[in-house]
N, C-alpha and C positions, 0 to 999 in steps of 0.2 A: 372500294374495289381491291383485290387480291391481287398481290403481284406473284408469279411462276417463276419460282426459282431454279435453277441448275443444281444438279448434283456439282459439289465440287471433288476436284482431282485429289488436293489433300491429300485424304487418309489413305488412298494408294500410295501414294509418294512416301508417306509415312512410315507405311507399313513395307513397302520396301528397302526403306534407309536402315529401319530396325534388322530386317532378316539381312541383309546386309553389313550390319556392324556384326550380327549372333553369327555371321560364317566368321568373320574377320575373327571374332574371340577362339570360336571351338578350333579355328587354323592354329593359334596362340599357345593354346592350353596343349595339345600334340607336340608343340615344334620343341618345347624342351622336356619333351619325357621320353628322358634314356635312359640305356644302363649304364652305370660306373661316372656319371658327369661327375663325382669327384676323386679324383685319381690321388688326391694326397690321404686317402684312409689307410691305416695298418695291411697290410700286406704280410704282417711276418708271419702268421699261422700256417703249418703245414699240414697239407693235406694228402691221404692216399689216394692214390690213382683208383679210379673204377667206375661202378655206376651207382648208380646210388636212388632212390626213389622216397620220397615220403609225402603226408597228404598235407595239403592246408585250408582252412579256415578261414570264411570271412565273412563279415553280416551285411547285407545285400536288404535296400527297401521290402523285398519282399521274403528274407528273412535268411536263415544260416545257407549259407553254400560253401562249398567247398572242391575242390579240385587237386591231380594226383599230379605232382610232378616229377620226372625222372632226369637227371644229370650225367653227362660222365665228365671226370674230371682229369686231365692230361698237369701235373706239373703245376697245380691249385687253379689249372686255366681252365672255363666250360668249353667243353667240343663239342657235344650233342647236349640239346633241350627238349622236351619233350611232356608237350601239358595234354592231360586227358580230362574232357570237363566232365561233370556231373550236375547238371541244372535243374532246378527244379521248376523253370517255368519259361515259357517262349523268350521274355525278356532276359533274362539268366543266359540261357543258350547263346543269344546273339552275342553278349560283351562277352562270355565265355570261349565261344569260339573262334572272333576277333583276337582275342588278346592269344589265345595256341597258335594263331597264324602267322602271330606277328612274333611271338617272345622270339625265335632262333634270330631274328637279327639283332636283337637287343643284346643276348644274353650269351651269345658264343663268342670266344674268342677274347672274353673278358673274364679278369679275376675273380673268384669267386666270393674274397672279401670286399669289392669293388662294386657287385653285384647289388643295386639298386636301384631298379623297376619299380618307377610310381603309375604309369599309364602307358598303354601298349595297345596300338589300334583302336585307341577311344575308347578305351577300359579302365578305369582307374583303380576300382572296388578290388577287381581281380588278381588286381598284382598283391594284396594284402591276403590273400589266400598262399599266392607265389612267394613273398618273403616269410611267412609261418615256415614254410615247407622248406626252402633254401635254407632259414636258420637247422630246421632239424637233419638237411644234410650236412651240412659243415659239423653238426657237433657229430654224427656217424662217422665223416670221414675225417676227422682231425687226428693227427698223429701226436705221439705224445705219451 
């Protein structure tokens, strides 16, 4: 004789402990991506006041992208940021336009040698386009 088993609860239980721990991490991986978390970098380079714009660079699973971003700089300090993305695919757009949503609260009101953005609205990729570009403003705007 066959005995009639129950589904068991398990693998539900399972499977919500796990989406459950994966929110807990991606909360984690956000909570320390800011700009200038290390305030004892060089600070002594001087910079012209102005605005400044250059592109940057960065390789993305689905391959090069890249993004324009413009600065102005008060006193080597950023006052305005300003990212304009160029995607090349629905996935691209989404961290791309995530991460221009977010960079002005990252990235204003901090030094520009201070300035380092690893992830921004659950973008990571994106800010290595945004430091290519930050480096090519500083060396335009360096005084000297």
């Amino acid at each position: 004789m066959t005995r009639a088993t129950r589904p068991v609860a398990l693998p539900m239980y399972a499977t919500a402990a796990g989406l459950t721990l994966l929110g807990t991490l991606a909360g984690c991986a956000d909570a320390g991506a800011t700009a200038g978390d290390s305030p004892s970098g060089d600070t002594s380079a001087s910079y012209a006041d102005g605005s400044y714009q250059a592109n940057g660079t960065y390789t993305s699973p689905n391959g090069s992208e890249n993004i324009i971003v413009a600065v102005t700089l008060e006193d080597d300090i950023v006052t305005e940021v300003d990212v304009t993305t160029n995607p090349n695919n629905p996935t691209t757009e989404f961290y791309q336009s995530a991460f221009a949503e977010g960079i002005a609260a990252e990235a204003v009101g901090v030094d520009i040698d201070l300035l380092d953005v690893t992830r921004v609205s659950g973008s990571s990729l994106t800010s290595g386009g945004f430091r290519e570009a930050i480096a090519s403003i500083k060396a335009d705007a360096l005084e000297g």
